[in-house]
VOLUM-891827 format. One record per residue (C-alpha): residue in three letters; x, y, z. Coordinates in steps of 0.25 Angstrom, whole numbers, plus 5000, padded with zeros to 4 digits. Last residue first. Layout:
ALAXYZ/...
***
This chain:
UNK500046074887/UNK500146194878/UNK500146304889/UNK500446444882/UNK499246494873/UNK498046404875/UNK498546364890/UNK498546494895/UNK497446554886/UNK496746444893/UNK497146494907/UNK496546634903/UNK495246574899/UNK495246484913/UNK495646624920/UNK494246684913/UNK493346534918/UNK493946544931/UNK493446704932/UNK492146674927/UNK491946564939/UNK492546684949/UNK491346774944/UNK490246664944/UNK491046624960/UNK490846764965/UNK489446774960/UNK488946644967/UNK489346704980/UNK490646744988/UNK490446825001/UNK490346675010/UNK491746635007/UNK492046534997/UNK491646395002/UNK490246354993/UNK489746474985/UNK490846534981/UNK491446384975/UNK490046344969/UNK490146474961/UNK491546444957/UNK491246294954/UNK489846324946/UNK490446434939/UNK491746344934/UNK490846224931/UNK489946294923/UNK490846354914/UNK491446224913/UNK490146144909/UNK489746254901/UNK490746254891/UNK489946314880/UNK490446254866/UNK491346234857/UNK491246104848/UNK492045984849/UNK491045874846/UNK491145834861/UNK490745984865/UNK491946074866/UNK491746174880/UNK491946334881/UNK491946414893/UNK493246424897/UNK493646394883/UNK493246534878/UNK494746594881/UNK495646484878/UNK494946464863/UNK494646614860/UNK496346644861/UNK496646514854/UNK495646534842/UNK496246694841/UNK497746644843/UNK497546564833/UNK497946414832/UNK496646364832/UNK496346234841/UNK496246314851/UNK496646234867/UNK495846144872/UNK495146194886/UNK494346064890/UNK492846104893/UNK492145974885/UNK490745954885/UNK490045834883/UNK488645894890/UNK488745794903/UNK490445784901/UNK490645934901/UNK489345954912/UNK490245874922/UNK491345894918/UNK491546044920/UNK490546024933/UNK491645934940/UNK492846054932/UNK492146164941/UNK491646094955/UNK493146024955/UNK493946154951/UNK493046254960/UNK493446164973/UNK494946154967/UNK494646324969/UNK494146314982/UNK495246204986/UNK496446314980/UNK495746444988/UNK495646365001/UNK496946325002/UNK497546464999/UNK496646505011/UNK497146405021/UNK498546445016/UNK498446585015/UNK497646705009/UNK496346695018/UNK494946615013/UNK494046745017/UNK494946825006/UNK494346744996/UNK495246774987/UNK496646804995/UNK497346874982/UNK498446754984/UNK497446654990/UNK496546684976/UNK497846654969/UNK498446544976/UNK497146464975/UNK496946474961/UNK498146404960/UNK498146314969/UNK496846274961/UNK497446294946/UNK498646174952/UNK497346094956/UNK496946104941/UNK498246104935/UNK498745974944/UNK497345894941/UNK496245894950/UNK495145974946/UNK495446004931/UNK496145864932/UNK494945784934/UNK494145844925/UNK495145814914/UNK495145684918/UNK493645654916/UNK493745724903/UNK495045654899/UNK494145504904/UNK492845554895/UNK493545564884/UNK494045694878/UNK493245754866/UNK494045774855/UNK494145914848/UNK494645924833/UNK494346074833/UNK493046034832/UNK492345884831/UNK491545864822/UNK490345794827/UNK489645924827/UNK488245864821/UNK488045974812/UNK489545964807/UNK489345804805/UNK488245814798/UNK488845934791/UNK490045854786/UNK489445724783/UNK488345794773/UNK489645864767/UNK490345714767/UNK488845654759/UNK488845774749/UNK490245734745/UNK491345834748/UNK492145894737/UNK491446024738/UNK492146044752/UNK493446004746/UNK493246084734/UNK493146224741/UNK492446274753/UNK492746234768/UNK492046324778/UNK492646374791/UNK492446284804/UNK492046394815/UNK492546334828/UNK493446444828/UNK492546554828/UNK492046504840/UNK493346514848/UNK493646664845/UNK492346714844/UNK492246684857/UNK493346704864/UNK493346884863/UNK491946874868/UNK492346764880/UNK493546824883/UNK492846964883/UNK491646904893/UNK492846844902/UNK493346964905/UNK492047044907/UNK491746934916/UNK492946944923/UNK493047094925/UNK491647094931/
***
């Protein structure tokens, strides 16, 4: 219960924060008045048709996407995340059925690269059917208020290929499906499909506080 009130208050307080930022303010003065009738048409065709991008976002080729799929499963950070993950549940022996030693340690880190390939194959798969794009970017404001909604409403945000915020259900999806998938199919027989929703909003709350991470302190 602690997670989803957790996660519900990082969603209210993340918002406002994001959204508000996408607000473009208006332009009064002579420059706007300057503008011929034809450039003022231009502008609001091309507003209405969202071909502008936002926040000057470029969507990657289809060869970064594919490579950045690659790499969220089997690249050094990802399978380093694995070990990880599996030295912390073997530390606090979860599930307790799997043992706290080596066999046990083992287990932990190929159930979690098991999550890692059926989460990030789902991610990309509905990102490149709806052209979605789930790639954290860092805040293009300089706030501390835009940076702080940006890093915590990511997990389950997207950029369409004109730039624009939007539900990222393609990852949302993929981390449920993987965690319920992953319960249901080798954990021990007292877990279920509750278990693995719970988990899945647990994953999607440490990936918020990772992006804070890499927001804030990591600027690779």
């Amino acid at each position: 219960m602690k997670i989803f009130v957790l996660m519900g208050v990082m969603l209210m307080i993340a918002t406002p924060l994001v959204f508000s930022q996408t607000q473009k303010p208006e332009t009064t003065g002579p420059e706007s008045a300057s503008k011929s009738d034809t450039d003022t048409q231009q502008d609001v065709s091309k507003t209405n048709s969202g071909s502008v991008p936002k926040d000057d976002y470029v969507r990657p080729d289809s060869r970064k996407r594919l490579r950045r799929y690659a790499m969220d499963i089997f690249g050094p950070m990802a399978i380093g995340q694995d070990v990880l993950r599996g030295g912390w549940s073997t530390w606090q022996n979860s599930p307790e059925e799997w043992g706290d030693h080596w066999d046990g340690f083992g287990r932990r880190v190929a159930s979690s690269f098991g999550k890692a390939v059926i989460s990030n194959t789902i991610n990309y798969g509905l990102s490149e059917s709806f052209k979605l794009d789930n790639h954290y970017y860092r805040s293009k404001g300089k706030s501390f208020r835009a940076r702080l909604g940006n890093a915590l409403i990511s997990p389950i945000t997207a950029r369409n290929k004109n730039g624009n915020r939007v539900f990222g259900f393609p990852h949302v999806a993929g981390v449920y499906t993987a965690h319920i998938v992953a319960v249901e199919a080798w954990y021990p027989a007292r877990y279920g499909w509750k278990d693995g929703f719970k988990s899945g909003t647990y994953s999607l709350g440490l990936e918020a506080v990772y992006n804070l991470f890499k927001e804030f302190i990591w600027k690779k």
